[in-house]
C-alpha positions in Angstrom: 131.6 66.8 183.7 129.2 64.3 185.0 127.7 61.5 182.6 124.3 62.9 182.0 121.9 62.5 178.7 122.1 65.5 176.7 118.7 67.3 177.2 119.9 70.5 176.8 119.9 72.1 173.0 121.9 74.8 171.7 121.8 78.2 173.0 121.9 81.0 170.9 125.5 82.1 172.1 126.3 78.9 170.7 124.9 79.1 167.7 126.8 82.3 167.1 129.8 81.1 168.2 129.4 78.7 165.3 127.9 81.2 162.4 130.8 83.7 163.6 133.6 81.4 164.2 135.9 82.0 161.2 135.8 85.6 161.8 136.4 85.4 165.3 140.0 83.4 164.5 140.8 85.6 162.3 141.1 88.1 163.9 142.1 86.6 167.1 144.9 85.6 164.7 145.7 88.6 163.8 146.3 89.5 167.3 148.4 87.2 168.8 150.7 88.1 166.0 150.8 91.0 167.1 152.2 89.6 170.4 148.9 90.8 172.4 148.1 88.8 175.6 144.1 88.0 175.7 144.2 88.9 179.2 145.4 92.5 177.6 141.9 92.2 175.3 139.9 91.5 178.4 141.2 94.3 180.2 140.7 96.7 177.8 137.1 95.4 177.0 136.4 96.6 180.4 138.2 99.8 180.2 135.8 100.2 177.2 132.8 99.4 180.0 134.1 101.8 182.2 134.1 104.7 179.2 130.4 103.5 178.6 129.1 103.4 182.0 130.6 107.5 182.4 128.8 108.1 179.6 125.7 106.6 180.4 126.2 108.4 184.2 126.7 111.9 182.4 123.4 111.0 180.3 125.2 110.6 177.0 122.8 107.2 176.6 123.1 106.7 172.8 126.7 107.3 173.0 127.1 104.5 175.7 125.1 102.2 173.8 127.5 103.0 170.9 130.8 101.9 172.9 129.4 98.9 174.2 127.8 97.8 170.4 131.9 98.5 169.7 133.0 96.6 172.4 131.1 93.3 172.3 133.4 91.5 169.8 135.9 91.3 172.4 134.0 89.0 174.8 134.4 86.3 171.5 138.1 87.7 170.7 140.4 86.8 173.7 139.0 83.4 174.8 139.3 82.6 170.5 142.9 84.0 170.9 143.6 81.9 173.6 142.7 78.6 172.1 144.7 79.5 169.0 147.9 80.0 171.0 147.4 76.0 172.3 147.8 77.4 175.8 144.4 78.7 177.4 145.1 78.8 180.9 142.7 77.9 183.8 143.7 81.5 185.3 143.1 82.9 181.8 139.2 81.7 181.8 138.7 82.5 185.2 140.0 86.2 184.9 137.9 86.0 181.7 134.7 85.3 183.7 135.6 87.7 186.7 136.2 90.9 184.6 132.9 89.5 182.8 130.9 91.2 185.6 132.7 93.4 186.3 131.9 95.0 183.0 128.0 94.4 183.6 127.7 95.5 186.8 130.3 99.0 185.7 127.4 99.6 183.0 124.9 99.3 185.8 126.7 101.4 187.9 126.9 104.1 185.4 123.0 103.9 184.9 122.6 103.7 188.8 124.0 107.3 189.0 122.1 108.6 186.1 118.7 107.7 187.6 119.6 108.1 191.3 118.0 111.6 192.1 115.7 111.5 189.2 113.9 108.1 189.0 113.7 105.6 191.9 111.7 103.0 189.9 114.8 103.1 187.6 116.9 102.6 190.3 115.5 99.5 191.4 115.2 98.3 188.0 119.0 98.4 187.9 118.8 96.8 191.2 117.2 93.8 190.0 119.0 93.8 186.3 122.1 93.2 187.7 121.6 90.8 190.2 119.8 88.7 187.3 123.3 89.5 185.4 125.2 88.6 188.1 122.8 85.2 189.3 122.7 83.4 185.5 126.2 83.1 185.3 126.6 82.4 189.0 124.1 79.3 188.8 126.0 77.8 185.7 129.5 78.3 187.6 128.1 76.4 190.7 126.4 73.6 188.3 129.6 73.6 186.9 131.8 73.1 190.0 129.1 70.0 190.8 130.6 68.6 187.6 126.7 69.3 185.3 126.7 71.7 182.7 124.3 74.5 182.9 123.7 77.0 179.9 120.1 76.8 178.8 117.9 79.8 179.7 116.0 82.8 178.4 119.3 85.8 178.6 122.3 84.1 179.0 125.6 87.4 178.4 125.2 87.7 174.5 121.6 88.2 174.8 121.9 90.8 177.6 124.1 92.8 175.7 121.2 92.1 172.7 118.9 93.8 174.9 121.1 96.6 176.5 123.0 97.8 173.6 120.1 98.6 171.6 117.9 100.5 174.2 121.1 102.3 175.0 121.7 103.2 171.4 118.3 104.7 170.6 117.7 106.2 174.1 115.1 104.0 175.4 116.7 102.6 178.6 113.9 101.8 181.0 112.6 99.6 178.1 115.8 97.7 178.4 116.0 97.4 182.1 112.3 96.3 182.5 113.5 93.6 180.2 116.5 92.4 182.0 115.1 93.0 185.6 112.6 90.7 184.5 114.7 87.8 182.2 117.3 87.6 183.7 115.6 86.2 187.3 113.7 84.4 185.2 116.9 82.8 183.5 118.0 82.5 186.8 115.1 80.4 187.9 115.1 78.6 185.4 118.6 77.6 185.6 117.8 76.5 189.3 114.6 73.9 187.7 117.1 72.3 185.7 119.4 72.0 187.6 117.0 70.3 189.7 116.2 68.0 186.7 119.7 67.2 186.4 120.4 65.9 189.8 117.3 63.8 190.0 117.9 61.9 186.7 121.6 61.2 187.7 120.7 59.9 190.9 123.5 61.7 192.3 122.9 64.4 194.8 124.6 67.8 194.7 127.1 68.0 198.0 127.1 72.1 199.0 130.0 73.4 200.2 129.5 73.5 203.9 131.4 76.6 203.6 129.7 78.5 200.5 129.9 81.9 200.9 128.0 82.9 197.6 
């Protein structure tokens, strides 16, 4: 990472990762005694996503809500597991990150269908949610690859899934979407400012890719 003066402060993901740690080894622990892979945990947190996004399609909301508020823990579990085994691989993080959204945009998907012939406000609310899900984490991977760390903003994953579990659960998903379509383009933005900010006070200008294909 490049030398910079640390303006950002802790996100809340962070914060959790701290309040939640000791549980998260533990049962990562438990795990890899098992002889489970994390890349197995991964994979089947998006199997889960898959379940959740059928059920949200058929218009079994509340249940949906209820696999992914069943689910979450795994996004803390198999990167935790990784660490413990003293061997978390480069391929291992980036699979991580890639079935990432995967999952989000499956859950989209599964609301897409459910709103397609009845709602097409809905449908570009899921529109716009998910290319601010897909756009926050993309901006910190490019900051990232400049060699600046990039996390700050208003709905960074955990408090997406803060926002989508619970309208999912008590059958209020609009409410939800409104939300995301709105914070996470925000996040997004605002990612882009300080990134800005970044690049400036280091004197350093960002080099694209001449090739970047998004």
């Amino acid at each position: 990472m490049t030398d910079l003066p640390q303006t950002q402060q802790m996100t809340f993901t962070d914060k959790l990762r701290r309040r939640f740690g000791g549980v998260a080894d533990s049962v990562a622990r438990f795990l890899n005694n098992l002889g489970i892979h994390p890349d197995l945990v991964t994979l089947f947190g998006m199997l889960g996503h898959v379940l959740a996004a059928y059920m949200a399609a058929r218009g079994w909301i509340s249940w949906s809500g209820i696999t992914l508020a069943l689910l979450a823990p795994l996004d803390f579990i198999d990167g935790t597991m990784a660490r413990l085994r003293g061997v978390p691989s480069r391929f291992g993080a980036f699979f991580d990150s890639v079935i990432d959204r995967y999952s989000e945009l499956i859950i989209m998907g599964g609301l897409l269908i459910y709103y397609l012939y009845k709602d097409p406000l809905a449908c570009a609310l899921v529109y716009l949610a998910a290319a601010g899900s897909v756009l926050v984490p993309y901006t910190r991977a490019r900051a990232e690859a400049l060699g600046y760390e990039l996390k700050a903003g208003l709905l960074s994953r955990v408090e997406r899934y803060l926002v989508l579990i619970p309208a999912l659960v008590f059958n209020i998903p609009l409410v939800g979407l409104w939300i995301m379509a709105v914070l996470t383009n925000i996040t997004a933005v605002q990612r882009i400012w300080i990134m800005r900010k970044m690049t400036l006070e280091s004197n350093k200008p960002a080099q694209e890719s001449s090739n970047d294909q998004g």
